[in-house]
C-alpha positions in Angstrom: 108.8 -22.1 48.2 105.4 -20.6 48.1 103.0 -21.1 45.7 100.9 -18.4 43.7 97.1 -19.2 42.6 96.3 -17.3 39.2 93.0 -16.4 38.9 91.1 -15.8 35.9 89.2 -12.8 36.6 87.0 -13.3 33.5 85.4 -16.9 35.5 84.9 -15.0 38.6 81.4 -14.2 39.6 80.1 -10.7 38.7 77.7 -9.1 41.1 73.6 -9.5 39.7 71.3 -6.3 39.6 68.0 -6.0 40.4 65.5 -3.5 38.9 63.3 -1.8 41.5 59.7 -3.2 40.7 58.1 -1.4 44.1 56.2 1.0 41.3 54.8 -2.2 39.7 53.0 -2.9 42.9 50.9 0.4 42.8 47.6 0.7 42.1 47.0 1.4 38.8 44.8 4.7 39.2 44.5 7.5 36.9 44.8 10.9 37.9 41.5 12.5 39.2 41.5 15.1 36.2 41.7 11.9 33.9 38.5 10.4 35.5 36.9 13.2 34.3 37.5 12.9 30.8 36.8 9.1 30.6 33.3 9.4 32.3 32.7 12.2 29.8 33.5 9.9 26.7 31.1 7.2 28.4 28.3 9.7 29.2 28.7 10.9 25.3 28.7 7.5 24.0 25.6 6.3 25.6 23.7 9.5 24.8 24.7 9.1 20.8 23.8 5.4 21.1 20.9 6.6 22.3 19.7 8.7 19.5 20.8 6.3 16.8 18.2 3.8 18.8 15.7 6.7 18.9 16.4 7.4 15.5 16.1 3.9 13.9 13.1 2.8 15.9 11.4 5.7 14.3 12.5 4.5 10.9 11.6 1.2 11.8 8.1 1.9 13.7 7.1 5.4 13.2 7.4 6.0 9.8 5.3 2.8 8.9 2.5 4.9 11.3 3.0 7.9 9.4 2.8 5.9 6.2 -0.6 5.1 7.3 -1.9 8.2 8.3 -0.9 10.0 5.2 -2.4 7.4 2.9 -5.7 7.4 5.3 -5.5 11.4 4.8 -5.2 10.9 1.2 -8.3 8.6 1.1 -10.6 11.0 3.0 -9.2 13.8 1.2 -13.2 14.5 0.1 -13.4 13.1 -2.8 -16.6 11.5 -4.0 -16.9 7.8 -5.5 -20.6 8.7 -7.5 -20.9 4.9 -8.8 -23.1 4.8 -12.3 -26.5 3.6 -11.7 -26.0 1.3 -14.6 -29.8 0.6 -15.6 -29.4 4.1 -16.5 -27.5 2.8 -19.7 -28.6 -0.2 -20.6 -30.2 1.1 -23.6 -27.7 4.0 -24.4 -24.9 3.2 -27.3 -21.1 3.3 -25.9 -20.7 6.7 -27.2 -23.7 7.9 -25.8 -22.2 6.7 -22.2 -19.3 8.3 -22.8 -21.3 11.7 -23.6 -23.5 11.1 -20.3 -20.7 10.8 -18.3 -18.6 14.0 -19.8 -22.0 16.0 -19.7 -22.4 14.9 -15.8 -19.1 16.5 -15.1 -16.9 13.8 -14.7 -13.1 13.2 -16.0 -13.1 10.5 -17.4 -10.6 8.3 -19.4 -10.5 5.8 -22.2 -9.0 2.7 -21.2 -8.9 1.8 -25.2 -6.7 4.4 -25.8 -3.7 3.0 -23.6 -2.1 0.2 -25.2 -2.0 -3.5 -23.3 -4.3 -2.2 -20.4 -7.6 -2.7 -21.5 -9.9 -5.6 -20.9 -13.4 -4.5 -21.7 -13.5 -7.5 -24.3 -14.3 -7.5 -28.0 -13.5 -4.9 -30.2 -15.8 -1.6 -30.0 -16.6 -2.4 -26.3 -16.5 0.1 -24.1 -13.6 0.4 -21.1 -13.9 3.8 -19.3 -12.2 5.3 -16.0 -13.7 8.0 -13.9 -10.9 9.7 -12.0 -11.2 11.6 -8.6 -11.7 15.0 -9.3 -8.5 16.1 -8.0 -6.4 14.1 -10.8 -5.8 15.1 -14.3 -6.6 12.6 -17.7 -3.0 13.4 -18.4 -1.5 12.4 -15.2 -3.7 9.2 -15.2 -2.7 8.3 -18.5 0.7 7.8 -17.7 -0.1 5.8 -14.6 -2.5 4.3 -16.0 0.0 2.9 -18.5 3.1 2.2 -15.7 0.2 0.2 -13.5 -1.4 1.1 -10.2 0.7 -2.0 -8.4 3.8 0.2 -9.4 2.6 3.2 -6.8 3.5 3.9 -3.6 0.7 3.1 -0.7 -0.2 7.1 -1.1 -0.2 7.5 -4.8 -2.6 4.2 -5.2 -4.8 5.8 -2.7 -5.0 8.9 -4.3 -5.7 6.9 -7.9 -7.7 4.3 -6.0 -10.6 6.7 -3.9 -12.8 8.5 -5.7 -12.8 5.9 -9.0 -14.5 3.4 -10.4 -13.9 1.3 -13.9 -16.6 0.7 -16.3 -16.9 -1.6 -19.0 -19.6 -2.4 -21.7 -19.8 -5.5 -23.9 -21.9 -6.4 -26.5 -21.3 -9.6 -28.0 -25.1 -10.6 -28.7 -26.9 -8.8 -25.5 -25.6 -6.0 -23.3 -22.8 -6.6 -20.3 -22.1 -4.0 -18.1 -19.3 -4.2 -15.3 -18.5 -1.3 -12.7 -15.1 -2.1 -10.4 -13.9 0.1 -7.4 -12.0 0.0 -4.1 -14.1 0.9 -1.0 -12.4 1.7 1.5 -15.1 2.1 4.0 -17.7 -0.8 4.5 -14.8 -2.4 5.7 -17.0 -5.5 5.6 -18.1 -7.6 2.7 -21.8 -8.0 3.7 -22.0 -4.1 4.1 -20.0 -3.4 0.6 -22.7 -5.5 -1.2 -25.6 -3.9 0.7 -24.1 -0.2 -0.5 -23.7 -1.6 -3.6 -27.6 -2.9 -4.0 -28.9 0.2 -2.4 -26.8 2.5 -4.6 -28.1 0.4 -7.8 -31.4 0.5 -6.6 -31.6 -3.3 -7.0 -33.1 -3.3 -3.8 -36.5 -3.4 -5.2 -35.2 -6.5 -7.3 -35.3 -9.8 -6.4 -32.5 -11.8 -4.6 -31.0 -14.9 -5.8 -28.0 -17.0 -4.5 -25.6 -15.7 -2.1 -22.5 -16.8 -0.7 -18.4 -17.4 -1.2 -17.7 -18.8 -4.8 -14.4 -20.8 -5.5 -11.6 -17.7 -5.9 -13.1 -16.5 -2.3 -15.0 -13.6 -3.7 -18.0 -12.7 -1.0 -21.4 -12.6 -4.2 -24.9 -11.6 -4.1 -27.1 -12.1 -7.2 -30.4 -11.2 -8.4 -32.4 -10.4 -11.0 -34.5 -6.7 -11.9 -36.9 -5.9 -14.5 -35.8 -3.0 -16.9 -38.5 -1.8 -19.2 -40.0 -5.1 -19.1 -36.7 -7.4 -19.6 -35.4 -9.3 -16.9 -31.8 -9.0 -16.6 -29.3 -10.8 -14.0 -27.2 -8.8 -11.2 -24.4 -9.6 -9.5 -22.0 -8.0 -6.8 -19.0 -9.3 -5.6 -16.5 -8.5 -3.1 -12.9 -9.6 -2.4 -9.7 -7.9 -0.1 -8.4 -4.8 -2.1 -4.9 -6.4 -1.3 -5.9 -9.4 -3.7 -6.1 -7.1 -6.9 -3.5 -4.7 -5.3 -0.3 -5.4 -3.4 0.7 -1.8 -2.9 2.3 -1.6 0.8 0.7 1.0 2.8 -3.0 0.4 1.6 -5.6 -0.6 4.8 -6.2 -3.7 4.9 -9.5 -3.8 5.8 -10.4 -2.3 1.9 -11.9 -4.0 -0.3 -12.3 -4.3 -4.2 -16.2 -4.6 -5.3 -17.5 -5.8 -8.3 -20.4 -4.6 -10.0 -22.7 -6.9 -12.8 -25.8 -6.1 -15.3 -26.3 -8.7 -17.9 -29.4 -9.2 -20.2 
């Protein structure tokens, strides 16, 4: 009798398919018309990096050079310093200065008269600003009062060139001070020769000279006035020592002016 093998179809093997992976194997190349368009984003991308680098090394380096240049343009605007030949006063009354100087044509302001920025000294001492002739008592009155070290590197220049402080005290015998930035000796030696030759002090006779201990650059010297002797003294230090406005040269200085007797 013959025997039958069942088989169970569900165990028999089931024939395996295999994707076709020959397209896998193909360069991966875009079309031609694609090439286009991505060397065109690349080309556009390196020419706006481009002019953001432009653009920021001008902020970075240009505009400090055009800083400059306008605040150099803004000190040789033509504006005159005409320092006070202070002999000239030593015998005048403080409002008799103040007169003189009005008369000679001069704006002038009175430090006194803006609170917590005078230093003249004792009370009834005098404490005057000449202005450059192209700025207004008003103006300078309210920067006066904010501080010149609050300016921009322009606006100091403008305040700065063209001015000069004066200040009279009289405790017992008369002291006279003149301040101002000059901003073209550009050495100390030649700031203190102006200032001698513009006092006339020349004719005088020189004392001790040298660098005293807060690094101020002196001359002294004495001068007969209508027979009194009275002591002279010039002194120079960097403007950038009195003033830390950015933009100022720094080659200026800041040169002070003494008469005592």
């Amino acid at each position: 009798m013959a025997r039958h093998v069942k088989t169970d179809s569900a165990s028999a093997p089931s024939p395996i398919r295999y994707m076709d992976g020959s397209s896998l194997q193909r360069p991966f190349d875009l079309p031609h018309r694609n090439n286009y368009v991505l060397i065109g984003l690349i080309a556009a991308a390196a020419f706006f990096g481009i002019l953001i680098g432009l653009h920021l090394y001008d902020v970075l380096i240009n505009s400090q050079v055009r800083q400059e240049a306008t605040v150099e343009q803004t000190i040789n605007r033509g504006v005159t310093l005409d320092l006070p030949v202070l002999d000239t006063y030593v015998s005048s009354a403080n409002s008799d200065i103040s007169a003189a100087l009005t008369a000679a044509g001069y704006a002038i302001i009175d430090m006194n008269t803006i609170p917590g920025v005078s230093n003249a000294g004792a009370s009834g001492s005098l404490d005057l600003v000449k202005l450059p002739s192209d700025v207004t008592v008003a103006d300078a009155a309210i920067t006066y009062a904010k501080g010149i070290s609050s300016l921009s590197g322009e606006d100091a220049a403008r305040y700065l060139s063209g001015s000069w402080r004066l200040t009279v005290d009289r405790p017992s015998s008369v002291d006279m001070k003149v301040k101002y930035a000059d901003f073209t000796s550009k050495a100390a030696t030649t700031a203190i020769q102006s200032a001698i030759t513009t006092e006339g002090w020349d004719k005088g006779t020189l004392g001790d000279s040298g660098i005293d201990a807060s690094g101020n650059t002196y001359q002294n010297g004495t001068i007969t006035i209508d027979g009194a002797i009275y002591n002279w003294s010039v002194s120079v230090c960097p403007l950038s020592a009195v003033y830390s406005n950015s933009g100022l040269p720094s080659d200026a200085l800041y040169v002070g002016i003494r008469l005592a007797g």
